[in-house]
C-alpha positions as CSV (number, residue, x, y, z in Angstrom):
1,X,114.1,104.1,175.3
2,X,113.9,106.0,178.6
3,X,113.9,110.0,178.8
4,X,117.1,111.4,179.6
5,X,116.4,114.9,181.0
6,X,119.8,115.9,180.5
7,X,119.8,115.9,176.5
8,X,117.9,118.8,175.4
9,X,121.0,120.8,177.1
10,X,123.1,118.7,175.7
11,X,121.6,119.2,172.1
12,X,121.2,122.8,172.7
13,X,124.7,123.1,173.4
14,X,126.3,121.6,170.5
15,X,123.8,123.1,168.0
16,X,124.7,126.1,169.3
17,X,128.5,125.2,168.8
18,X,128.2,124.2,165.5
19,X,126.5,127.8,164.6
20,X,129.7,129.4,165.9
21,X,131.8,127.4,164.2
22,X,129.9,128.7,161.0
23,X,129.9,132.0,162.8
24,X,133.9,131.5,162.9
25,X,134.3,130.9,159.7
26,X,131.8,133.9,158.2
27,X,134.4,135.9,159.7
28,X,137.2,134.2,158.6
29,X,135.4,134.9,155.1
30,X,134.6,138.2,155.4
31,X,138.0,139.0,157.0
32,X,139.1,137.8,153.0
33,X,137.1,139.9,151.5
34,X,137.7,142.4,153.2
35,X,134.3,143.5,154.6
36,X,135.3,143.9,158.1
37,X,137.8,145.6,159.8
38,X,140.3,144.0,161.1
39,X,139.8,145.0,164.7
40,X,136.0,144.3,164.6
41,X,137.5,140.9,163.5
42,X,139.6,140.1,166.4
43,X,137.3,141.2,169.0
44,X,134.6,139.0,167.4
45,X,136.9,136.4,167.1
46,X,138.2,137.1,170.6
47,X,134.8,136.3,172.0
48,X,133.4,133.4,170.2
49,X,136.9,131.2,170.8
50,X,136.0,131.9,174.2
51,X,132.5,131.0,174.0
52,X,133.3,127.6,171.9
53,X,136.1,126.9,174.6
54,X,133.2,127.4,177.6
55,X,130.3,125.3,175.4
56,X,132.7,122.4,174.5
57,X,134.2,122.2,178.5
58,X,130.4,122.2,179.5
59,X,129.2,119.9,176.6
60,X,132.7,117.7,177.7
61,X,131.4,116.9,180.7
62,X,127.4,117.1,180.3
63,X,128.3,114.2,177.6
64,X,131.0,112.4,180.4
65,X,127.3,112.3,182.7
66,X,124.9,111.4,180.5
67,X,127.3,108.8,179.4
68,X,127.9,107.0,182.6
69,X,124.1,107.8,184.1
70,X,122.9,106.2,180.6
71,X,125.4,103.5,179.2
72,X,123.2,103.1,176.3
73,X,123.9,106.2,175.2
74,X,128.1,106.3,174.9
75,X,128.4,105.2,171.5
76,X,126.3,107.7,169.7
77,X,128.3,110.4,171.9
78,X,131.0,109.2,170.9
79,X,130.6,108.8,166.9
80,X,129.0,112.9,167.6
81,X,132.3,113.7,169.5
82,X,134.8,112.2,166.5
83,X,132.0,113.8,163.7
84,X,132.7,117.2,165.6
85,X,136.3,117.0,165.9
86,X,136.6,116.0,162.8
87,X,134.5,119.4,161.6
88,X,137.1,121.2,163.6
89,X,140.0,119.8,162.0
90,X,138.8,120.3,159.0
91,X,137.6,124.0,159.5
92,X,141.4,124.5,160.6
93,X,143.1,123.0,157.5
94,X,141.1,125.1,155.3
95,X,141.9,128.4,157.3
96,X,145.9,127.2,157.4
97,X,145.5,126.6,153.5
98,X,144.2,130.3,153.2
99,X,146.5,132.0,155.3
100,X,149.6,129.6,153.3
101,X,148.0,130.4,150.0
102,X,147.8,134.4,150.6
103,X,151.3,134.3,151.6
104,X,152.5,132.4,148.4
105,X,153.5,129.3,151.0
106,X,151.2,127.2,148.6
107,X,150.3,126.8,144.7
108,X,147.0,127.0,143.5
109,X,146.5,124.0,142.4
110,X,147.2,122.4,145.9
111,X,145.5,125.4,147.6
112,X,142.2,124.1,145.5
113,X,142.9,120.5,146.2
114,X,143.3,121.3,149.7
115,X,140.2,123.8,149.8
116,X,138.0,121.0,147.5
117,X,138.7,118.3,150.4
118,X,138.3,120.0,153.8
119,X,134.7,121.7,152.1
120,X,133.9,118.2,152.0
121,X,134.9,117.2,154.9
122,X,133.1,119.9,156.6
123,X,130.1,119.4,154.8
124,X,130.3,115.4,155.8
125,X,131.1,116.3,158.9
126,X,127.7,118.3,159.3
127,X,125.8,115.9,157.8
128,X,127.2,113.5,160.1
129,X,126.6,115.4,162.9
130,X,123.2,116.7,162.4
131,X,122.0,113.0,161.5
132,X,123.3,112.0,165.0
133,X,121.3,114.7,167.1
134,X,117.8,113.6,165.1
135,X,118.7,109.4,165.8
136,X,119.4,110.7,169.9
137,X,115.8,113.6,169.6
138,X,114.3,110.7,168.1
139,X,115.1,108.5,170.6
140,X,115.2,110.0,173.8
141,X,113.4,113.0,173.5
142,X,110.1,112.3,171.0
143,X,108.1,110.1,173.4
């Protein structure tokens, strides 16, 4: 396999997503228990939906490169893309399901259901993801 000089961004950048999407949802946690105020919450907030926007327009179109300049490369970016959106979607079920279970729109026992499957989800999603950006360091990067 041939160096691709434009991956180590491209890694850089969705590593870095991923930790602000666990970032995101510390908050979300912590805004729950009560531990931060809810002002320091939204400004926080605020600023890393902006900085996940920016990183996912800039890793959107680093991937759109890489993937035309290096054909070879378009399926893995693609199964990385659907394992990320697929974290997302997750992530926001579970914070819909808390917001609908602290405002009595939803049971416990379909709260937990609900909470049980997009945890594991996420956590699949994660695993998915992180197994994807060793196979493309391994790769295109380790030479």
């Amino acid at each position: 396999f041939k160096k691709i000089p434009e991956l180590p961004r491209f890694l850089d950048l969705m590593e870095s997503l991923i930790l602000d999407n666990e970032e995101m949802e510390r908050l979300n946690e912590e805004l729950d228990k009560g531990t931060i105020k809810k002002k320091d919450y939204t400004v926080r907030v605020n600023n890393l939906r902006r900085d996940i926007e920016s990183k996912e327009n800039n890793l959107k179109s680093l991937a759109n490169m890489i993937s035309s300049k290096y054909p070879e490369t378009k399926q893995i970016i693609n199964e990385l893309n659907n394992a990320y959106s697929r974290l997302i979607k997750a992530q926001n079920a579970l914070r819909e399901a808390r917001d609908a279970f602290k405002t009595k729109r939803m049971q416990q026992d379909v709260y937990k259901r609900t909470v049980d499957l997009n945890s594991r989800m996420i956590r699949d999603s994660r695993a998915k993801i992180d197994s994807i950006l060793n196979q493309l360091k391994e790769r295109y990067l380790l030479k």
